[in-house]
C-alpha positions as CSV (number, residue, x, y, z in Angstrom):
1,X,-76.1,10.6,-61.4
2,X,-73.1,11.0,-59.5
3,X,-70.0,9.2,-60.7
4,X,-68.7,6.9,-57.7
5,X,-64.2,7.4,-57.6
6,X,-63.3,3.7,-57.1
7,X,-59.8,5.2,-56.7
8,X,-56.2,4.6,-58.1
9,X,-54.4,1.5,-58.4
10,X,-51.6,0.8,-55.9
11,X,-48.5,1.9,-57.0
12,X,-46.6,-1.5,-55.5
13,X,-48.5,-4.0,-55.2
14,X,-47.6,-7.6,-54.3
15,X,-48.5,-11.5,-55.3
16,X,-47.9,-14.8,-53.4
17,X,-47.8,-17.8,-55.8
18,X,-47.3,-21.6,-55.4
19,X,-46.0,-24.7,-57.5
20,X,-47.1,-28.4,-55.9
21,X,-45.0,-31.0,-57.6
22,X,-44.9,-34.6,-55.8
23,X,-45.5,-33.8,-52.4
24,X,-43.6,-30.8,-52.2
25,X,-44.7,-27.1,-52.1
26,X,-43.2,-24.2,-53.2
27,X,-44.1,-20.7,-52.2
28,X,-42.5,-17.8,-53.9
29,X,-43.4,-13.5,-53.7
30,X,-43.2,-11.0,-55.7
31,X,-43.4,-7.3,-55.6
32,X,-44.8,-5.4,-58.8
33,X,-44.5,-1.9,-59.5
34,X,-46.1,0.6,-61.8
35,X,-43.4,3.3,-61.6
36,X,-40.1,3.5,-59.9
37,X,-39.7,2.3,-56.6
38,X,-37.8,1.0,-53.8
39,X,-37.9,-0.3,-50.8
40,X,-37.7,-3.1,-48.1
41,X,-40.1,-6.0,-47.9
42,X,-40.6,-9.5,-45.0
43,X,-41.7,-12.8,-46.4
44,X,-43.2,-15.4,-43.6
45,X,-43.9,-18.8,-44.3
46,X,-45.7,-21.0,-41.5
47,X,-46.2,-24.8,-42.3
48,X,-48.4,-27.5,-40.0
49,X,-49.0,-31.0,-40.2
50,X,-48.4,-34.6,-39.3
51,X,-44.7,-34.4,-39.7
52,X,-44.0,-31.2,-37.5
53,X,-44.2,-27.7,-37.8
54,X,-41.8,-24.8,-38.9
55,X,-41.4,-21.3,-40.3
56,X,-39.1,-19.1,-41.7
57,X,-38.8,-15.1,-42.2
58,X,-36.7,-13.7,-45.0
59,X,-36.3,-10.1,-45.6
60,X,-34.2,-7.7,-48.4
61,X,-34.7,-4.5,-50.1
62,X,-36.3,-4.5,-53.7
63,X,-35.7,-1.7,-56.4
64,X,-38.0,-1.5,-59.4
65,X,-38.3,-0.2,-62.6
66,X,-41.9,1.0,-64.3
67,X,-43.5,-2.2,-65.0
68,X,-41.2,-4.9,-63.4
69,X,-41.4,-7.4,-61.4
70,X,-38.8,-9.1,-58.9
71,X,-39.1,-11.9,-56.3
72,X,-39.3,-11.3,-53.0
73,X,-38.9,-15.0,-50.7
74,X,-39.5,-18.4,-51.6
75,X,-39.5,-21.4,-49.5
76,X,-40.1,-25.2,-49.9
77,X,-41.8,-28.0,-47.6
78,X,-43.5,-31.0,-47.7
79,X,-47.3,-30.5,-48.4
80,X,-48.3,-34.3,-47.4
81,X,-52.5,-35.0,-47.1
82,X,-53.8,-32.5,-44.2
83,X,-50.8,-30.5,-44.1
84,X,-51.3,-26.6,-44.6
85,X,-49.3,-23.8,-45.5
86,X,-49.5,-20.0,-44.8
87,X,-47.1,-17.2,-46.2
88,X,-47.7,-13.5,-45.7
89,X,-44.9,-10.7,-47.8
90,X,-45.1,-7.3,-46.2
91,X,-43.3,-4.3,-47.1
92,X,-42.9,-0.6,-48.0
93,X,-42.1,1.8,-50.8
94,X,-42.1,5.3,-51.9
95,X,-44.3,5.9,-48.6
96,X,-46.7,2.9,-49.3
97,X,-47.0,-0.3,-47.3
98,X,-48.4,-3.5,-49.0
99,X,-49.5,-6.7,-48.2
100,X,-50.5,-10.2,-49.6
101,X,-51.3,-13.2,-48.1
102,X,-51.5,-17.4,-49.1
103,X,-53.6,-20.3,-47.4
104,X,-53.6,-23.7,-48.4
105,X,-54.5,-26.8,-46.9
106,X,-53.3,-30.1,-49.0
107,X,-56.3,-32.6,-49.6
């Protein structure tokens, strides 16, 4: 039997993550690295619902070391009954592009 190569993990990677407290939502990134690296990222945030729409775009460089971590965007809004919320961070390093995505709708 042939063994199947499922590959190496990425060397950056990234994570979108959210806290809801009372109404409100907060979205933050963050870019993880399993060496070295630098590089420049974009963090969107799109929000729609009874009270209105908006959306921002923040952007930076990141450097890393092996095994840290470091945000990368963060935004707050109301998340209110029907309301939802989409955030996308994009970026590159050492020759690599990532990309992570959130989706939530408040019930």
């Amino acid at each position: 039997m042939d063994a199947v190569d499922t590959g190496s993990p990425p060397v950056i990677s990234c994570q979108i993550e959210a806290d809801k407290s009372r109404g409100t939502i907060n979205v933050h990134g963050k870019i993880i690295s399993i060496s070295p690296a630098s590089g420049r990222y974009i963090f969107e945030m799109k929000k729609e619902g009874k009270s209105g729409s908006s959306s921002i775009q923040q952007s930076g460089n990141f450097s890393l070391s092996v095994g840290e971590t470091v945000g990368a965007g963060q935004s707050s809004t109301d998340f209110r009954k029907g309301t939802r919320v989409r955030a996308r961070l994009t970026g590159e390093g050492l020759g690599q592009k990532f990309s992570c995505d959130f989706d939530e709708i408040s019930e």
